[in-house]
N, C-alpha and C positions, 0 to 999 in steps of 0.2 A: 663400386666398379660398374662401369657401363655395359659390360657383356654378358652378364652374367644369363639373359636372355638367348646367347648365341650358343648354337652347338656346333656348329663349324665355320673357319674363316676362309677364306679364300683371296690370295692375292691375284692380282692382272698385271702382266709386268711387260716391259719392253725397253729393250737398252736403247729405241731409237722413236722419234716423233712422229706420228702422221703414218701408222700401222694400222690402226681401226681401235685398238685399247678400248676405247668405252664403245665402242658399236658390240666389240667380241661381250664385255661387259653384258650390254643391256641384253644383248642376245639368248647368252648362260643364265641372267637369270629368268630371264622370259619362258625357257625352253625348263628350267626345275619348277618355276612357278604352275606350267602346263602339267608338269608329272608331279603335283601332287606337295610338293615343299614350298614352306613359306620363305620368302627369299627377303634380304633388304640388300643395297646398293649404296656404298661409301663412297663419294668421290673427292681422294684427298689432292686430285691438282687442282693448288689452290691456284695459279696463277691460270690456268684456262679447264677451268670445269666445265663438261661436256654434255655430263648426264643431264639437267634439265632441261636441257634443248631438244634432246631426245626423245624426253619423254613428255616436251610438250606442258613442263609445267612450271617456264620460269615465272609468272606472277603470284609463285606459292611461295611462301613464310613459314619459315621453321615456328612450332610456337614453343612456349616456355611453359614448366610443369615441372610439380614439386620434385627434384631432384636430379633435374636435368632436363634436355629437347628432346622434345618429340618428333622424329622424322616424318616427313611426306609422306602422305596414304599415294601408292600409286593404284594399285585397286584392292578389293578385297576377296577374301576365299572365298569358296565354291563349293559345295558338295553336291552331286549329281546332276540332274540335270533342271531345268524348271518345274519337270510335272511328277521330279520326285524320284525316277531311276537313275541308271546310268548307264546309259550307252556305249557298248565298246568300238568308240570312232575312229579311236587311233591306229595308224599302217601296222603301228607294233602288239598290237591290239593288249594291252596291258594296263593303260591310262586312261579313264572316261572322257571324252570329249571337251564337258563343259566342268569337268572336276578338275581344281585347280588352288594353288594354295598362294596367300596375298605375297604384296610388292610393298614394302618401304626404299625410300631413298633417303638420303643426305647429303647434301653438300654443302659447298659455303657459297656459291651462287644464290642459295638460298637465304640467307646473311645479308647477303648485299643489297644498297639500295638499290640498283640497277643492273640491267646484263650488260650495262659500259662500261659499269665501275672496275677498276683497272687495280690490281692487288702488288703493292708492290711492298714488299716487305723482305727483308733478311732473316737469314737463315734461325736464329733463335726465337720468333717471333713464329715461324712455318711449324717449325719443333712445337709450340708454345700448341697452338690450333691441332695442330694433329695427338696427343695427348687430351686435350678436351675431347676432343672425337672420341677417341677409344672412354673415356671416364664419365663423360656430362651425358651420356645420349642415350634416351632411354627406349631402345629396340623392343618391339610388340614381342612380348611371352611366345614361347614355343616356334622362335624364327629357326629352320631347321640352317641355314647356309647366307654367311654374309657376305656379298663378292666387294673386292676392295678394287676400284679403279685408281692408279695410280699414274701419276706424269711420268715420262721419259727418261732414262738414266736410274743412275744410281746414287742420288745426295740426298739429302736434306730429310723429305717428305720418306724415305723410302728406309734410310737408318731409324727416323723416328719413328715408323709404323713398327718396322722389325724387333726393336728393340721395347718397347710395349708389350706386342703383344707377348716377346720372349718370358719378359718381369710378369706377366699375367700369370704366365702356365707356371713360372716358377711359385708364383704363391698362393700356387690351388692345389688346397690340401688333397691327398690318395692316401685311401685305405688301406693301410697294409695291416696282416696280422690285427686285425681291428683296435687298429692305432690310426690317429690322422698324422702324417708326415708332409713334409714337405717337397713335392718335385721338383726339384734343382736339377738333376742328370740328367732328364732327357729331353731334347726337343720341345719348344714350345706342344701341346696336350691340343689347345684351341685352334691354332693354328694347323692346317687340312695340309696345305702346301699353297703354290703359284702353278698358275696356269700364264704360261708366257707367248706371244703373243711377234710373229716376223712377219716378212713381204718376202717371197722368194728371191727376190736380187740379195749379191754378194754384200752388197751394200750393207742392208738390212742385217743382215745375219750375223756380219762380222759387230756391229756393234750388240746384236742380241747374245755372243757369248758371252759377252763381256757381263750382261744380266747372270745368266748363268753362272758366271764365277762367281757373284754378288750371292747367290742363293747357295753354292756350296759354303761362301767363306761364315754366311750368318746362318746355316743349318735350316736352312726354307726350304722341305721338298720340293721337288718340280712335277705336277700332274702329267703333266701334257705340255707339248710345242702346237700351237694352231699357226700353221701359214695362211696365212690374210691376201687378199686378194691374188690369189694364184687362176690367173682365167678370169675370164669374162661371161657373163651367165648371158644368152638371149633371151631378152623380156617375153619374145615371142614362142619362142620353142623350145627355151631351158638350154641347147645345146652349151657347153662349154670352151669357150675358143681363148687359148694362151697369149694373147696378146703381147706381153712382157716375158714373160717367163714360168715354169713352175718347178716345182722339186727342189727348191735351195732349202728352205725349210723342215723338211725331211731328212734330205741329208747330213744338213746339220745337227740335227737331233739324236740321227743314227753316229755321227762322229764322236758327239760330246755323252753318250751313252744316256741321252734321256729317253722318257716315251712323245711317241710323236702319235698326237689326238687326230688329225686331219686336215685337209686346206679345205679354203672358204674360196669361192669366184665372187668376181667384184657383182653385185646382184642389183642395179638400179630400182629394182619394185621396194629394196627395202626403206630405201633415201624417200621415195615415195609416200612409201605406207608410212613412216617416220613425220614428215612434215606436212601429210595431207590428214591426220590423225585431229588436230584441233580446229582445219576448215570444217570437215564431216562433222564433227559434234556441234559444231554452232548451227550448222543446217537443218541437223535432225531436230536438234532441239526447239527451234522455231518451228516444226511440222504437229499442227492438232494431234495428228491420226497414228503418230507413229507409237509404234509397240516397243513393248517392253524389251523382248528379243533385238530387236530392231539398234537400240537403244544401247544392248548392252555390245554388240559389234563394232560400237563405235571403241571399244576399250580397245588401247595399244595389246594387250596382251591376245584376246581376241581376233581382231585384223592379223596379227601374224601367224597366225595358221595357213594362212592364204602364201604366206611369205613362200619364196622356193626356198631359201635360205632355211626355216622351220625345221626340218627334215634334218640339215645337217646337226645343227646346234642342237637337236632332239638329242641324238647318237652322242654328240660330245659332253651336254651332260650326264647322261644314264652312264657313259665310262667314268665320268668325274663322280659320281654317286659309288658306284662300285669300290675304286678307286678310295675313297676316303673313307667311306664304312666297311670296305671289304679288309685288304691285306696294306695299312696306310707302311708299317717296315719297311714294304719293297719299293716304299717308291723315295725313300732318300738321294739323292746323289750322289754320286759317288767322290769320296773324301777328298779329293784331287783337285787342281785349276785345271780349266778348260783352255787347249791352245790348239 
């Protein structure tokens, strides 16, 4: 089995397209990678995977290794600082600054010969791929949190993850009475929950319950509701201006009785720091003189500190951290469809 490496899963879910899904993604794990957990990054839309653009490293190749693939180094851990301490740099002052725990990715972007190559396949064949994923891939020892970026809706790619990971937890032996048994009864075990993901319009929302009944009918807790682009962040001065709208997201989290994590404003510095991440490395890198410090800034993980966005996604992990190692009971769903 290919998880056997994972201690928690985490899905990304959104009943509608063109929400931010893999931005909230790289985001969450960007922001647990800072505090301290080693994070990896699954991206099973297979028809528009997202993740290596993001993070700046479609001409990487998955390699092959006795017993399965090896996921993309996105960078590696950290312990204090260069010269040996650890500075407490963080607002929340809890987390060392340059302490930091690695980035794996995967996807099937990764697979392909090209970022044109165009995936067009039926639905047992998507099944077929996403089962490899969960079985053939061999995630780095002591990965604390796997986040799943997933496509839009509720088919294919989304019963096949579900049900995976469900057969997983049911065939992982607990100790009871110092017997190994079988957990069949409860809840996928590996499985954390979904973190679900709207836009404040009606629009949006109304098709994100429809996630949400997905996640009662298959017993996926729900972490959190994030509204996505709620406001507009000024590059200049942070202000937040509603441009479209905000609070649908909220509300509907408080109607369909989940937790609602927080909204994100649309933040252009991160579009930025995102695709200006692999010009800066190539510059640096042709510079005699540059330092090692210098050098290491240019990592995605690094550069988002600067992000305004940082900050939030800070808070929404440490809740999601809580959240899944703290009291994971209370955060089921509640037994009902959502209308």
């Amino acid at each position: 089995m290919g998880l056997e490496n994972i201690k928690h899963i985490i899905l990304v879910l959104s009943g509608k397209g063109g929400v931010g899904k893999s931005s909230v993604t790289l985001q969450l794990a960007l922001s647990l990678s800072q505090q301290g957990h080693n994070v990896g990054i699954l991206d099973i839309d297979l028809t528009g995977p997202s993740i290596p653009r993001l993070l700046n490293l479609e001409d990487k190749k998955v390699k092959q290794a006795p017993g399965g693939w090896l996921p993309v180094p996105v960078h590696d851990a950290l312990e204090g600082n260069q010269n040996g301490s650890s500075s407490q740099d963080q607002s929340d002052g809890t987390t060392p600054r340059t302490k930091r725990g690695s980035l794996h990715a995967l996807s099937l972007a990764f697979l392909l010969p090209s970022r044109d190559s165009a995936v067009i396949w039926r639905g047992p064949k998507k099944t077929a791929m996403i089962r490899q994923f969960v079985s053939d891939v061999l995630w780095p020892p002591n990965t604390d949190y796997l986040l799943i970026d997933t496509p839009p809706g509720t088919s294919d790619e989304h019963i096949a993850i579900v049900e995976e990971l469900h057969k997983l937890a049911a065939a992982t032996p607990v100790i009871q009475s110092g017997q190994p048994h079988l957990n069949i009864s409860s809840p996928a075990a590996s499985l954390a929950g979904a973190v679900v993901v709207t836009t404040p319009q009606a629009i949006s929302t109304s098709d994100v319950r429809k996630e949400l009944n997905f996640c009662v009918k298959t017993q996926v807790p729900v972490l959190g509701v994030i509204e996505n682009m709620s406001g507009y962040m000024c590059p200049c001065c942070g202000e937040v201006s509603n441009i479209f709208s905000s609070g649908g997201g909220k509300d509907m989290a408080k109607e369909c009785g989940v937790p609602y994590l927080g909204s994100v404003p649309i933040d252009t510095t991160f579009g930025d720091l995102v695709e200006g991440v692999k010009q800066t490395q190539q510059e640096e890198s042709t510079s005699s003189d540059a330092q090692a410090t210098s050098v290491a800034r240019t990592e995605l993980v690094e550069r988002y500190r600067d992000c305004g966005l940082c900050t939030i996604f800070n808070e929404f992990a440490y809740v999601v951290v809580q959240k899944v190692e703290g009291t994971p009971q209370a955060l089921v769903t509640q037994g009902h469809e959502i209308h």
